[in-house]
C-alpha positions as CSV (number, residue, x, y, z in Angstrom):
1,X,52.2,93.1,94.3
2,X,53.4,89.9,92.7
3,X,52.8,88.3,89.2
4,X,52.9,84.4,88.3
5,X,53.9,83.9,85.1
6,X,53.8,80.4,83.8
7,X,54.4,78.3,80.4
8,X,54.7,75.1,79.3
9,X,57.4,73.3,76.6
10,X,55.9,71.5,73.9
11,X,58.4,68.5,72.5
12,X,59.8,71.3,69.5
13,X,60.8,73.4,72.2
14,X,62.5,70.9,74.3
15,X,64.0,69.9,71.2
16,X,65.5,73.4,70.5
17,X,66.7,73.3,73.8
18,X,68.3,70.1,73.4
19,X,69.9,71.7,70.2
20,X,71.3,74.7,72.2
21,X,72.3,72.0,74.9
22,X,74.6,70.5,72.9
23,X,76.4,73.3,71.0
24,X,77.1,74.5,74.4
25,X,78.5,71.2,75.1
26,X,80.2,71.3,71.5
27,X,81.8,74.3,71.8
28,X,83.5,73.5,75.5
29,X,84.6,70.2,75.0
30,X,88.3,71.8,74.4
31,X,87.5,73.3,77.9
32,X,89.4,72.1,81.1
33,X,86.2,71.4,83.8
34,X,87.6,73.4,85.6
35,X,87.2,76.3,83.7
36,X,83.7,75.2,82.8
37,X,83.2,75.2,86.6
38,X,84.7,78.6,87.3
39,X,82.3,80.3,84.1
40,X,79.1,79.2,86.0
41,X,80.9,80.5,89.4
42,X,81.0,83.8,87.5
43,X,77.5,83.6,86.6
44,X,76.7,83.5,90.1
45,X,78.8,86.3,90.7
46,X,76.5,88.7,88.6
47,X,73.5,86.9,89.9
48,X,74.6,87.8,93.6
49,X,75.4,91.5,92.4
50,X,71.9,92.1,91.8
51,X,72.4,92.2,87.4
52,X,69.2,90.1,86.8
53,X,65.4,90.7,88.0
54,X,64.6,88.2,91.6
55,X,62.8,85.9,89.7
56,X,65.6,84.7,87.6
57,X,68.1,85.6,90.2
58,X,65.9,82.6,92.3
59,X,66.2,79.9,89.9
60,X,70.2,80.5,88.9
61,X,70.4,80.7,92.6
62,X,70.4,76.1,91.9
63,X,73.4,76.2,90.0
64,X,75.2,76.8,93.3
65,X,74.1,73.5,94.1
66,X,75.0,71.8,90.8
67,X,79.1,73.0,91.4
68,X,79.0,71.9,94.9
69,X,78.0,68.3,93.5
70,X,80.5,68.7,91.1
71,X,83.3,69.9,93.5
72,X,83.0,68.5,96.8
73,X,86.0,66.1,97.4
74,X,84.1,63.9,99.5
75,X,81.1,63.2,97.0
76,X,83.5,61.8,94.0
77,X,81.0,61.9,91.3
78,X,81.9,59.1,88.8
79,X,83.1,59.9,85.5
80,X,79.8,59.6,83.8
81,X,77.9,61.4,86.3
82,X,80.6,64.2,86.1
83,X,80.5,64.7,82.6
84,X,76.7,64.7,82.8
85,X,77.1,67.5,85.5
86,X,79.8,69.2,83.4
87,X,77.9,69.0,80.4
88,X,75.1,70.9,82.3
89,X,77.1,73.4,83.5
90,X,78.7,74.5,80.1
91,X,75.8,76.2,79.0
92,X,76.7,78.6,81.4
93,X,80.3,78.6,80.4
94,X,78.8,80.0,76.4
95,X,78.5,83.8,76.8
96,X,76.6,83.5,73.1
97,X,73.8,81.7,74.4
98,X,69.9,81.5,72.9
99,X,69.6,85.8,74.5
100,X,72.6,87.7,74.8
101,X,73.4,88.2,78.6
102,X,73.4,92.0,77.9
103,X,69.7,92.1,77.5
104,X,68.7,94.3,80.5
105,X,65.9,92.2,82.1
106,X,65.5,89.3,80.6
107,X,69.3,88.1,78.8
108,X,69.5,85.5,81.8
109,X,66.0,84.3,81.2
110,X,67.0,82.1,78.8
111,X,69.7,80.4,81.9
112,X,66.7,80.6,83.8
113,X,65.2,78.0,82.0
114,X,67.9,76.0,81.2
115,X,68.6,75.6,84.8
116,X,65.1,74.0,85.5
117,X,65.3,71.8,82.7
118,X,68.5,70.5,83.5
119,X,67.1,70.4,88.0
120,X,64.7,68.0,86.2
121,X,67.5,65.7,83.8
122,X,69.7,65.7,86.9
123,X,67.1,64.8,90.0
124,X,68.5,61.9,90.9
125,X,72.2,63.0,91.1
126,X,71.0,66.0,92.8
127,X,69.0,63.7,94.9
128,X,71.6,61.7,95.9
129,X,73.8,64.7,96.8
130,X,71.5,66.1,99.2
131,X,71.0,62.5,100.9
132,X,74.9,62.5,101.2
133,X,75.3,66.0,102.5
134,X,72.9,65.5,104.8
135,X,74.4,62.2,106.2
136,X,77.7,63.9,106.1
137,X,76.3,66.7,108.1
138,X,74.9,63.8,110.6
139,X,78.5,62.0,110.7
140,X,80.0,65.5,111.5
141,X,77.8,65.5,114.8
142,X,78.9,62.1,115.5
143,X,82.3,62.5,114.6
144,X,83.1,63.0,118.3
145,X,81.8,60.0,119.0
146,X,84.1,57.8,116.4
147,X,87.5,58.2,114.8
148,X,88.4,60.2,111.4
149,X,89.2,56.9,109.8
150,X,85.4,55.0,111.1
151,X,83.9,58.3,109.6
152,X,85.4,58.0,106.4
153,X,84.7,54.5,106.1
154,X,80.9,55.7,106.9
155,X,81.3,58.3,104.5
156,X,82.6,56.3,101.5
157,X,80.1,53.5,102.2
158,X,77.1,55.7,102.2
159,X,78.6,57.3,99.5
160,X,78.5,53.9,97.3
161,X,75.0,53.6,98.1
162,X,73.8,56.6,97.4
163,X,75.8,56.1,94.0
164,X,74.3,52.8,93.4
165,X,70.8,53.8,93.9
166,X,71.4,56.7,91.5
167,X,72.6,54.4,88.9
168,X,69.5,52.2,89.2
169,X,67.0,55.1,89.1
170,X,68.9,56.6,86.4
171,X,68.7,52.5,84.7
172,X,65.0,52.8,85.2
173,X,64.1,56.5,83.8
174,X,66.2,55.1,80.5
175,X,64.4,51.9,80.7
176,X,60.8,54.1,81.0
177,X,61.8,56.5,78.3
178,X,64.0,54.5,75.6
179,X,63.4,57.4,73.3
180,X,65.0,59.9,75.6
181,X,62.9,62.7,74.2
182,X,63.4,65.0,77.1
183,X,67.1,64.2,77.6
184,X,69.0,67.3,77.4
185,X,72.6,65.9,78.6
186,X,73.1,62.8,76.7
């Protein structure tokens, strides 16, 4: 048997988030990225080793796909875009975060949520990432077909575009929402 639990945010709470948010942010900008990086890797780690309940196991389960964006040589976030990802990643790097981890049960709930908040601030960079990996994975069934150097050219143009449109959409959200209210990364 199976239970659906469900809640909503009001604007305080995604304000205390936003709080949280950036004293995680605070507290690793002496941090290398790489080390910011590696913390969420470990988070996975305990995730995969069966230490948190299925249902938050599932949603942490994403920030696989957040340090892949991050880390993938051929995607070349742009500095701004990197930091953002960074930024949402060192939550996961604070072992003092809004529940101790320690908490049998639910001391990853807390990630839990943070990591669909921050699926929804990042959409379109995730967005864009899966449009490029999917292209790439495309190319690498072509790549037969064309030489290394036409496929990189392919790459880095699609690449750009995928970038660009980012940028716009990200231009537009800011444009829609001057305020920012739900913005947890800037």
């Amino acid at each position: 048997m199976s239970l659906r639990i469900s809640f909503d945010l009001n604007e305080d709470d995604l304000r205390h988030f936003r709080l949280i948010m950036r004293a995680a942010r605070d507290a690793t900008e002496r941090r290398a990225p790489e080390d910011i990086v590696a913390a969420a890797v470990e988070l996975l780690h305990i995730v995969d080793d069966g230490h948190c309940p299925a249902f938050i196991a599932e949603r942490l389960q994403k920030l696989d796909f957040m340090i892949r964006m991050i880390s993938d040589l051929d995607w070349r976030l742009p500095h701004a875009a990197a930091k953002r990802v960074l930024h949402a990643l060192a939550y996961f790097a604070e072992p003092d975060d809004l529940i101790p981890d320690h908490i049998p049960g639910l001391g990853y709930l807390d990630d839990a949520i943070m990591v669909e908040l921050l699926m929804r601030e990042l959409r379109h960079e995730i967005e864009a990432y899966r449009d490029f990996c999917a292209f790439r994975d495309a190319e690498q069934v072509r790549s037969e077909q064309c030489s290394r150097k036409e496929r990189r050219a392919r790459l880095n143009s699609r690449r750009e575009s995928l970038l660009s449109r980012m940028q716009r959409r990200l231009k537009q959200d800011l444009k829609n929402n001057p305020a920012g209210v739900s913005r947890l990364l800037d």
